[in-house]
PyMOL Python script that loads the backbone (N, CA, C, O; Angstrom):
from pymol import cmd

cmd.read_pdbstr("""\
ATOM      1  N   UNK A   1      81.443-116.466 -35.815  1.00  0.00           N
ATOM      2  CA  UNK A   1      81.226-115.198 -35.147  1.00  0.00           C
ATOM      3  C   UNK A   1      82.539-114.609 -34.652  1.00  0.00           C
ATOM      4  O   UNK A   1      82.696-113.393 -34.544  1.00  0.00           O
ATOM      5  N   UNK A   2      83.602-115.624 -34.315  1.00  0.00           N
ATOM      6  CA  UNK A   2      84.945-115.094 -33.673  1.00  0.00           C
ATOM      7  C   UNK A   2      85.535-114.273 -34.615  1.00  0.00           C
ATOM      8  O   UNK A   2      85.974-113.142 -34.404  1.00  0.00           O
ATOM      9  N   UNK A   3      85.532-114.966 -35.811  1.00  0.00           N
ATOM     10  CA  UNK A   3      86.371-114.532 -37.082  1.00  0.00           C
ATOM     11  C   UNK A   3      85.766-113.048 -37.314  1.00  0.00           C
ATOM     12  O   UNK A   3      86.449-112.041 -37.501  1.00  0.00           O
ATOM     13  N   UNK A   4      84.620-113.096 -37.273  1.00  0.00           N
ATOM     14  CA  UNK A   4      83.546-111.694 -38.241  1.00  0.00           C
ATOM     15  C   UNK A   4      84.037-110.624 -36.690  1.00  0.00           C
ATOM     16  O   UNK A   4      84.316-109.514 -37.143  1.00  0.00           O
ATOM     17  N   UNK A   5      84.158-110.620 -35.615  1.00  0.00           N
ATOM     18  CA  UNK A   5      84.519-109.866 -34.661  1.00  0.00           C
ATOM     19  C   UNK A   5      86.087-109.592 -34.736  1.00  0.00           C
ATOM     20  O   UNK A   5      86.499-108.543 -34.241  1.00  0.00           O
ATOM     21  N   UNK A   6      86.741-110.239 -35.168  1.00  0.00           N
ATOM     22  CA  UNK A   6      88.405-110.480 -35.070  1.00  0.00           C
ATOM     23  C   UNK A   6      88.364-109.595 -36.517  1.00  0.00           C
ATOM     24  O   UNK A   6      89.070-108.589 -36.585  1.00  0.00           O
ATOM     25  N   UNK A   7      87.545-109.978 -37.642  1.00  0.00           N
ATOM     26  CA  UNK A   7      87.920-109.107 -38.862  1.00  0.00           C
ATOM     27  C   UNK A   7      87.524-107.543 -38.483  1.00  0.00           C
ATOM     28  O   UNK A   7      88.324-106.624 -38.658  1.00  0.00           O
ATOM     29  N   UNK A   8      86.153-107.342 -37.925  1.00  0.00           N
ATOM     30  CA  UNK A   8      85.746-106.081 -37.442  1.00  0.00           C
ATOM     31  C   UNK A   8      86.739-105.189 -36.686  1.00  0.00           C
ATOM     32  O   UNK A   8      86.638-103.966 -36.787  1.00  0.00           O
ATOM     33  N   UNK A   9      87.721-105.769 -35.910  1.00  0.00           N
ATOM     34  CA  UNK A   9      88.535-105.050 -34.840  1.00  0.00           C
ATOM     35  C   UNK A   9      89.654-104.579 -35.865  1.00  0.00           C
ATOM     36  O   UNK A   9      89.712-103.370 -36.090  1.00  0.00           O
ATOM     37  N   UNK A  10      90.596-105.473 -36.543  1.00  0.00           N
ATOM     38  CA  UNK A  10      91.421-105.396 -37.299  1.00  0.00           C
ATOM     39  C   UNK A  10      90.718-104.134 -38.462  1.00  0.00           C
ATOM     40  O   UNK A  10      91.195-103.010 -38.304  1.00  0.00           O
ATOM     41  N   UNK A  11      89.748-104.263 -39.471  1.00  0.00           N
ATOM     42  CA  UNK A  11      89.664-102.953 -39.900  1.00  0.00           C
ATOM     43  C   UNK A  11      89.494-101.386 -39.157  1.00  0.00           C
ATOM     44  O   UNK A  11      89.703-100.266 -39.623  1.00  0.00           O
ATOM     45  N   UNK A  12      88.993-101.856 -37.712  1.00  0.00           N
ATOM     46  CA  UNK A  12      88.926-100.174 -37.171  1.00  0.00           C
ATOM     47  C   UNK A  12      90.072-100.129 -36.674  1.00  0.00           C
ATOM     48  O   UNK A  12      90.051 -99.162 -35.913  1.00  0.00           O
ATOM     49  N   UNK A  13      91.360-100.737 -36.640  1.00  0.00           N
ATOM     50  CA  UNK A  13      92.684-100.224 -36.194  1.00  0.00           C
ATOM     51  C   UNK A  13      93.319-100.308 -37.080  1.00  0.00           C
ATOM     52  O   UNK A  13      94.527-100.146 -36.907  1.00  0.00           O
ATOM     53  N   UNK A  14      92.686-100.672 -38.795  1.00  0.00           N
ATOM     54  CA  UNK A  14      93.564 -99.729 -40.500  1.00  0.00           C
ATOM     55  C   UNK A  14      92.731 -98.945 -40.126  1.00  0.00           C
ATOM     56  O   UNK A  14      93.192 -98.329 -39.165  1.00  0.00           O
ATOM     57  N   UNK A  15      91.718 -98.621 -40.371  1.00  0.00           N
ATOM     58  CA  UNK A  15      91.277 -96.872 -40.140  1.00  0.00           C
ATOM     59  C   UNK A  15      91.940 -96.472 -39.250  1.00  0.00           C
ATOM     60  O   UNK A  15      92.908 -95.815 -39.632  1.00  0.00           O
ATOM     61  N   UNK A  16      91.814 -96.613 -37.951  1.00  0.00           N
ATOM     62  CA  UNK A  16      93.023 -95.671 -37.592  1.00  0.00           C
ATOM     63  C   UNK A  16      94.143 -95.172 -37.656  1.00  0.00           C
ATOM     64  O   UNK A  16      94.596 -94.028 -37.705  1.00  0.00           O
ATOM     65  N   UNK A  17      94.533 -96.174 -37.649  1.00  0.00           N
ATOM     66  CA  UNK A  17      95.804 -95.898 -38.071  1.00  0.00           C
ATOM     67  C   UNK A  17      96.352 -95.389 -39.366  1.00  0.00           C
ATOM     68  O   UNK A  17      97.540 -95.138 -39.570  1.00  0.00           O
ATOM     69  N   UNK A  18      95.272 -95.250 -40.309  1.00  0.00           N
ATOM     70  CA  UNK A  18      95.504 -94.805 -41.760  1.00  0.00           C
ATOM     71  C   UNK A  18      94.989 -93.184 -41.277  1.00  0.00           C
ATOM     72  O   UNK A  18      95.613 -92.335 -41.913  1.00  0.00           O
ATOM     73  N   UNK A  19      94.148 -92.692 -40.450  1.00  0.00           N
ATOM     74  CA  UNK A  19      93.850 -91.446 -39.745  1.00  0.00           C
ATOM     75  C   UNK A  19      95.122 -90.907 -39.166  1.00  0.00           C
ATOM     76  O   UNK A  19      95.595 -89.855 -39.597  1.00  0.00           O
ATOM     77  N   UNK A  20      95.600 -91.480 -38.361  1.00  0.00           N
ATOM     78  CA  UNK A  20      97.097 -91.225 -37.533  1.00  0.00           C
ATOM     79  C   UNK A  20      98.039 -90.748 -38.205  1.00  0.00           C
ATOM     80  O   UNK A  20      98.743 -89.781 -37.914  1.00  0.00           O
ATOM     81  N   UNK A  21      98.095 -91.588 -39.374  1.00  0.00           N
ATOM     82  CA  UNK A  21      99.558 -91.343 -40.078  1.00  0.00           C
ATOM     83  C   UNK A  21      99.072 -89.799 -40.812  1.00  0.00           C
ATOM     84  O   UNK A  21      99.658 -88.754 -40.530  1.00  0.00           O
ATOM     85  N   UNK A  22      97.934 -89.864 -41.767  1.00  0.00           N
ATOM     86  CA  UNK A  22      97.731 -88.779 -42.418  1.00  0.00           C
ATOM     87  C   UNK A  22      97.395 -87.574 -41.328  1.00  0.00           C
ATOM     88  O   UNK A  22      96.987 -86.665 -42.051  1.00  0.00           O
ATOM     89  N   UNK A  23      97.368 -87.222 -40.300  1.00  0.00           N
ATOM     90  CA  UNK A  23      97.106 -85.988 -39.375  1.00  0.00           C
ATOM     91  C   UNK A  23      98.723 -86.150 -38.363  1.00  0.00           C
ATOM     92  O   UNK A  23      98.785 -86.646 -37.238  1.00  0.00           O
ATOM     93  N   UNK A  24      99.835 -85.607 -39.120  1.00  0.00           N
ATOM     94  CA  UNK A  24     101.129 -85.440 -38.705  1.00  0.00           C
ATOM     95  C   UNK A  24     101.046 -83.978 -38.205  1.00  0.00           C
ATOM     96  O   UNK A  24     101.552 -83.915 -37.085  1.00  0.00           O
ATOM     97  N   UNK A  25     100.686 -83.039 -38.544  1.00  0.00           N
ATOM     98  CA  UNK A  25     101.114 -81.625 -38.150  1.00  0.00           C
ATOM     99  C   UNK A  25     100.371 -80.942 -36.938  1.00  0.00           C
ATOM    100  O   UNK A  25      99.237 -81.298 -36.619  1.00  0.00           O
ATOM    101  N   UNK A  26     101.112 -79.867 -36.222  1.00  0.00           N
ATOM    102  CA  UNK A  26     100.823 -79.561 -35.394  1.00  0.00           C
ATOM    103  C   UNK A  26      99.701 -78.947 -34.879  1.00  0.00           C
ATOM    104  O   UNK A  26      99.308 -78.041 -35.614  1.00  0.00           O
ATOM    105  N   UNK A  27      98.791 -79.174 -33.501  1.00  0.00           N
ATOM    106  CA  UNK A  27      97.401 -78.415 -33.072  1.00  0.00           C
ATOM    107  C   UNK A  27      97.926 -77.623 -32.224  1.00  0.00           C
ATOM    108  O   UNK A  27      99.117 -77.395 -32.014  1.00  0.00           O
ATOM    109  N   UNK A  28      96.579 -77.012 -31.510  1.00  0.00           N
ATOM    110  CA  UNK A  28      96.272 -75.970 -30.775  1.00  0.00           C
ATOM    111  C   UNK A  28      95.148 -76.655 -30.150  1.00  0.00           C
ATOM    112  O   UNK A  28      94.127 -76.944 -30.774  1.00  0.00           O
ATOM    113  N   UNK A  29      95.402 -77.008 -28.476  1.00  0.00           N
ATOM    114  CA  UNK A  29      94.197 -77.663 -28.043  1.00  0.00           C
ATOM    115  C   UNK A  29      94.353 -76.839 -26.617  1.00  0.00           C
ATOM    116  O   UNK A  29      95.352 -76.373 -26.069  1.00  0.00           O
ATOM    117  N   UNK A  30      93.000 -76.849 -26.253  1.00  0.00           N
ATOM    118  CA  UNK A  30      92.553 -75.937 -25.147  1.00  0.00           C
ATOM    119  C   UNK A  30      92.566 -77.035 -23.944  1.00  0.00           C
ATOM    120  O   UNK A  30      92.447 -78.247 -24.120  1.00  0.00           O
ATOM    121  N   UNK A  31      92.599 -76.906 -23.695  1.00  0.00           N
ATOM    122  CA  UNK A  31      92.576 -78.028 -21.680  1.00  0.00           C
ATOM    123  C   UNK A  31      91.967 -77.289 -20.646  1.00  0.00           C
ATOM    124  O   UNK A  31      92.766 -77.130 -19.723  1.00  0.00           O
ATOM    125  N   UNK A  32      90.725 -76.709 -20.409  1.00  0.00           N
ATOM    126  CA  UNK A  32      90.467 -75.757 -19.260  1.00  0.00           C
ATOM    127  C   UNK A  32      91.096 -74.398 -19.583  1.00  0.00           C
ATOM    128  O   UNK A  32      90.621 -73.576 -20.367  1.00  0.00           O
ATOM    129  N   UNK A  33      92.331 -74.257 -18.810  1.00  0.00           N
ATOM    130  CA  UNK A  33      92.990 -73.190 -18.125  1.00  0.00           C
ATOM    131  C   UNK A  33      94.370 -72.932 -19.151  1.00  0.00           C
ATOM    132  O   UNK A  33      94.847 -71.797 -19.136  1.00  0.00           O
ATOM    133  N   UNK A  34      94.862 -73.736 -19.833  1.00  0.00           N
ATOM    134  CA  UNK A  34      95.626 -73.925 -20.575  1.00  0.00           C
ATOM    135  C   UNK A  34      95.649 -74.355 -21.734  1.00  0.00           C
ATOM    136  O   UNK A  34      94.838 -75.267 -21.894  1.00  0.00           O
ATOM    137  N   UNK A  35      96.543 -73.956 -23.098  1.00  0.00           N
ATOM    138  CA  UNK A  35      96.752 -73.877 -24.184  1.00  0.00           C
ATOM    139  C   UNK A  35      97.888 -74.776 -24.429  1.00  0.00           C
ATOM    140  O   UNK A  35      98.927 -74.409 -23.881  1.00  0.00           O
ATOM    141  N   UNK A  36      97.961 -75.993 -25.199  1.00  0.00           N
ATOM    142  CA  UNK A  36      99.267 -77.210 -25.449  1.00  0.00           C
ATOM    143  C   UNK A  36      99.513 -76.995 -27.181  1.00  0.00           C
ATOM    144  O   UNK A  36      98.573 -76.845 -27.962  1.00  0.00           O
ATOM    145  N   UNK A  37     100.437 -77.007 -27.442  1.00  0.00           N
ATOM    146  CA  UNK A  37     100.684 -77.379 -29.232  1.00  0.00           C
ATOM    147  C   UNK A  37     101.178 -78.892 -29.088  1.00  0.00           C
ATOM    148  O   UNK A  37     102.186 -79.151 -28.431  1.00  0.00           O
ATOM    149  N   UNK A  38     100.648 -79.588 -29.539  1.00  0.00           N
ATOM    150  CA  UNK A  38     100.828 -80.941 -29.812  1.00  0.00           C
ATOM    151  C   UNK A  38     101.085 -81.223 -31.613  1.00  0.00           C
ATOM    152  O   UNK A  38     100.884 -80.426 -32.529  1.00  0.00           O
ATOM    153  N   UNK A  39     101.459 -82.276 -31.661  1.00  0.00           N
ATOM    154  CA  UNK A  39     101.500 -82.769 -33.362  1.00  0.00           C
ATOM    155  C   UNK A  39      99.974 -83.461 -32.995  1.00  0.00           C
ATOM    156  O   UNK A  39      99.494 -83.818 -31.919  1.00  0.00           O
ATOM    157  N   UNK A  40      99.502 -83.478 -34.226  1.00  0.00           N
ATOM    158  CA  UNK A  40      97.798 -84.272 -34.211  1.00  0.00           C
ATOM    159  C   UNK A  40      97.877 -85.729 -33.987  1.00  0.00           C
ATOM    160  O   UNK A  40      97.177 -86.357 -33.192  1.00  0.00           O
ATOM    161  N   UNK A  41      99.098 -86.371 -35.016  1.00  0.00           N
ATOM    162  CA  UNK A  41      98.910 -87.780 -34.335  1.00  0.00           C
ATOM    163  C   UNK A  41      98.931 -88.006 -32.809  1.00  0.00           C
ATOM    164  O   UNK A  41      98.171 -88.867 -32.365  1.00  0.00           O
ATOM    165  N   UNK A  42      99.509 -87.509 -32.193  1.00  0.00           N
ATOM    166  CA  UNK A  42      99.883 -87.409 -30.702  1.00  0.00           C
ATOM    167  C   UNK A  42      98.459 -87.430 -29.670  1.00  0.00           C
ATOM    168  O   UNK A  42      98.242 -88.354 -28.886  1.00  0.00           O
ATOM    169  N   UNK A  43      97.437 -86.082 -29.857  1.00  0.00           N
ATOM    170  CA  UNK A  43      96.036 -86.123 -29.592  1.00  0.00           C
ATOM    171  C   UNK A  43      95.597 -87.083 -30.213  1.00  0.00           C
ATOM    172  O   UNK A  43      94.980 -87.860 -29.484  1.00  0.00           O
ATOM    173  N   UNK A  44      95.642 -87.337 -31.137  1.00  0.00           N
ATOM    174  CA  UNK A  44      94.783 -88.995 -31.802  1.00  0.00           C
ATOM    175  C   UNK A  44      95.216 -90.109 -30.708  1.00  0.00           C
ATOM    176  O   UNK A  44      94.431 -90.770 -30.029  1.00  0.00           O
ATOM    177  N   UNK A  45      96.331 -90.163 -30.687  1.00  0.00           N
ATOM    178  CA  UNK A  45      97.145 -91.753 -29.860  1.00  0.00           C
ATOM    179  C   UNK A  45      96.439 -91.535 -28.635  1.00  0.00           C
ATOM    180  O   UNK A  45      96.177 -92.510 -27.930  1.00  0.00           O
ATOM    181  N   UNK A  46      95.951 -89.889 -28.140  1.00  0.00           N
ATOM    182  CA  UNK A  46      95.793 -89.915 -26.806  1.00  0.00           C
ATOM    183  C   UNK A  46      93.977 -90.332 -26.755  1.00  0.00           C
ATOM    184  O   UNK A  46      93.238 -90.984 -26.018  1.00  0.00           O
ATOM    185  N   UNK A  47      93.902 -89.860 -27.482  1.00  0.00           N
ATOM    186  CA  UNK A  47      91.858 -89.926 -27.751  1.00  0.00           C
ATOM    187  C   UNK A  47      91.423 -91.149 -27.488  1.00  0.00           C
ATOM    188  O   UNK A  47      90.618 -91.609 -26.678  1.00  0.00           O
ATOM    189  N   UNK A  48      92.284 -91.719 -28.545  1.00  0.00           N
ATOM    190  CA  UNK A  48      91.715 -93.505 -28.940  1.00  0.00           C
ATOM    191  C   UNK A  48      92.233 -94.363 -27.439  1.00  0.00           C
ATOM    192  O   UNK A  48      91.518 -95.187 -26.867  1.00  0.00           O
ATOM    193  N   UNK A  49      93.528 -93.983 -27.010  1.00  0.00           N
ATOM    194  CA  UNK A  49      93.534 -94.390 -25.878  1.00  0.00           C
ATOM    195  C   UNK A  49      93.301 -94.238 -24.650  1.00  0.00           C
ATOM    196  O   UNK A  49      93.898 -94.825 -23.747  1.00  0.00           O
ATOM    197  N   UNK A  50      92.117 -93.172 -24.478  1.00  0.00           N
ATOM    198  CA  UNK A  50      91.704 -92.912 -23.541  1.00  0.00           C
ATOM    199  C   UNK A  50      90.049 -93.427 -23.818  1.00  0.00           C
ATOM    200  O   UNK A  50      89.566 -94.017 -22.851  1.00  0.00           O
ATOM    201  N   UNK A  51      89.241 -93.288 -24.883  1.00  0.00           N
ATOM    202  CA  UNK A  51      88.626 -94.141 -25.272  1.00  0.00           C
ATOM    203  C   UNK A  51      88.624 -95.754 -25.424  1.00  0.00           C
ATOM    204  O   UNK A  51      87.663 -96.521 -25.469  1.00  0.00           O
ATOM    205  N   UNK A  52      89.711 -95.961 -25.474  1.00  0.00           N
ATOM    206  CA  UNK A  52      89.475 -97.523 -24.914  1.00  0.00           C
ATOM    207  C   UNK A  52      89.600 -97.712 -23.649  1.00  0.00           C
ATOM    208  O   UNK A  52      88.930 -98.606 -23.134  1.00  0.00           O
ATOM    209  N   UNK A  53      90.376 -97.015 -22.948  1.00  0.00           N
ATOM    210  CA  UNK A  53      90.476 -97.366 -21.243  1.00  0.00           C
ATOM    211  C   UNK A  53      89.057 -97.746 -21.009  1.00  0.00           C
ATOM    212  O   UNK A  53      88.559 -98.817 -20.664  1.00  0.00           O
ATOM    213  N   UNK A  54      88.157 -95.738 -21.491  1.00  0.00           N
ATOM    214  CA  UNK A  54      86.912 -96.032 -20.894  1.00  0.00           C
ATOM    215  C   UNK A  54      86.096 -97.116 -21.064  1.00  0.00           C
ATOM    216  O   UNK A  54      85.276 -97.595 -20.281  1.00  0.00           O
ATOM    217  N   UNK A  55      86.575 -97.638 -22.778  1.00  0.00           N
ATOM    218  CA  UNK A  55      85.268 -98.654 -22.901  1.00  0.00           C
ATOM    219  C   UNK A  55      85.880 -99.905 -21.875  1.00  0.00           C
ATOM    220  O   UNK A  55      85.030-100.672 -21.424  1.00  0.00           O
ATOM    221  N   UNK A  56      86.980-100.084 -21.582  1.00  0.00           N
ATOM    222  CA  UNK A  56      87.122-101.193 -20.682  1.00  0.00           C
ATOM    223  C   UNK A  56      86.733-100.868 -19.156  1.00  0.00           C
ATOM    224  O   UNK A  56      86.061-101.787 -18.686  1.00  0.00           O
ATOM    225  N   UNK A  57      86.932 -99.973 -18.383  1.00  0.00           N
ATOM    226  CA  UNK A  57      86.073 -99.833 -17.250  1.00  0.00           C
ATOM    227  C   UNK A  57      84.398 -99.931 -17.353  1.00  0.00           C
ATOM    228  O   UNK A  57      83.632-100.544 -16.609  1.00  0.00           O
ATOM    229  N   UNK A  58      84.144 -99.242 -18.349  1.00  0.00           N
ATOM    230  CA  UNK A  58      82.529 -99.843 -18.746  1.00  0.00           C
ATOM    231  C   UNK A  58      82.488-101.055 -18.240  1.00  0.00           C
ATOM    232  O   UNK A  58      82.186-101.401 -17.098  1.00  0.00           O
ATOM    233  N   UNK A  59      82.914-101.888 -19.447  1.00  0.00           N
ATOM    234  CA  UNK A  59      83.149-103.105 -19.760  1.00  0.00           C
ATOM    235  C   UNK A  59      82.778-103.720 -17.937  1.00  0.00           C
ATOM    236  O   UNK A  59      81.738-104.147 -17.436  1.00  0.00           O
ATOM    237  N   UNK A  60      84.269-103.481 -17.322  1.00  0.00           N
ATOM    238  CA  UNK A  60      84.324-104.477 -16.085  1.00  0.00           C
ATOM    239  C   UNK A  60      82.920-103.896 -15.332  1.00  0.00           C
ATOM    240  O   UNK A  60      82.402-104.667 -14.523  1.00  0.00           O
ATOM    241  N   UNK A  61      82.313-102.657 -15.540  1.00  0.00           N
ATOM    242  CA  UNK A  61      81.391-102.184 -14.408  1.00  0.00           C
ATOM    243  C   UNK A  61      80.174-102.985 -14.929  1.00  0.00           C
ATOM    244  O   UNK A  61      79.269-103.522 -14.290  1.00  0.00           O
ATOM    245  N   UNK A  62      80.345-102.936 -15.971  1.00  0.00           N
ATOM    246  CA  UNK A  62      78.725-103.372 -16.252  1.00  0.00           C
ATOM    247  C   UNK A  62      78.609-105.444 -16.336  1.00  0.00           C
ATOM    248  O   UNK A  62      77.666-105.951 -16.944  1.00  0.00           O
ATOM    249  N   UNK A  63      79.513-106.191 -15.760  1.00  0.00           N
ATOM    250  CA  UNK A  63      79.572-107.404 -16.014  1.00  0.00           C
ATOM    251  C   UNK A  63      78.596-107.740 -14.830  1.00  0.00           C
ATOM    252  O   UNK A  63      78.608-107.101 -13.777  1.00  0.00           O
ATOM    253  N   UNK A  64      77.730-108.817 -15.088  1.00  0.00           N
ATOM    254  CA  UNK A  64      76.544-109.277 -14.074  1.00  0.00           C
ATOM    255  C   UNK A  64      77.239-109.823 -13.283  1.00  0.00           C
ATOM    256  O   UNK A  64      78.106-110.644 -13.585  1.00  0.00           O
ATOM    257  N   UNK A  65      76.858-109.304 -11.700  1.00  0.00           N
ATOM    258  CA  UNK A  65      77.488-110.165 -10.483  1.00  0.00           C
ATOM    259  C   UNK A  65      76.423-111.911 -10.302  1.00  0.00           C
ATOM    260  O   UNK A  65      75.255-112.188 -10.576  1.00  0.00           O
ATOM    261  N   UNK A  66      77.452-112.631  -9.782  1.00  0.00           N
ATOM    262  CA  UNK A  66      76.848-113.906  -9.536  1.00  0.00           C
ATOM    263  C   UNK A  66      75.553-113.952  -8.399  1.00  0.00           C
ATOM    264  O   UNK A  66      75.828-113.254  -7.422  1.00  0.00           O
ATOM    265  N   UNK A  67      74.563-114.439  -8.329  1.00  0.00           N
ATOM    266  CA  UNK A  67      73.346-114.581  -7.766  1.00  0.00           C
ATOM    267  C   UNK A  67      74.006-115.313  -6.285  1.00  0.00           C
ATOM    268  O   UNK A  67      74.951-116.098  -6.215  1.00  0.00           O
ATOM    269  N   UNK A  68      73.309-114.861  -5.362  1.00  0.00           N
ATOM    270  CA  UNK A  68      74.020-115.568  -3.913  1.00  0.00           C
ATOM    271  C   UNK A  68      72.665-116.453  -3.918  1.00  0.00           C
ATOM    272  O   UNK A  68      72.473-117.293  -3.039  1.00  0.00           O
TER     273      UNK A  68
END
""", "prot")
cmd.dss("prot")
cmd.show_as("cartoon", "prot")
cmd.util.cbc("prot")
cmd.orient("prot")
């Protein structure tokens, strides 16, 4: 089961990263109140890593507290 989870992780970070490399050129992203030009990999690096933060605060919120 370690291995089949360890292989699972490793292919969704070649997809990404095969996503990353091919989306080099520049966006137009809205933020509220403001307008940024970014290169796309840049919003990608920021997405995925703001998506994992969240899944790790999940993560710690949802762990069962010990029974008193």
């Amino acid at each position: 089961m370690k291995t089949a989870k360890l292989i699972g992780i490793l292919a969704l970070v070649l997809v990404l990263g095969i996503v990353i490399v091919q989306n080099r050129g520049p966006v137009r992203t809205h933020l509220l109140f403001i307008t940024i030009e970014m290169p796309h990999i840049l919003l990608l690096l920021l997405i995925a890593g703001g998506g994992f933060a969240l899944g790790l605060l999940v993560a710690l919120f949802n762990r069962s507290k010990p029974k008193e």
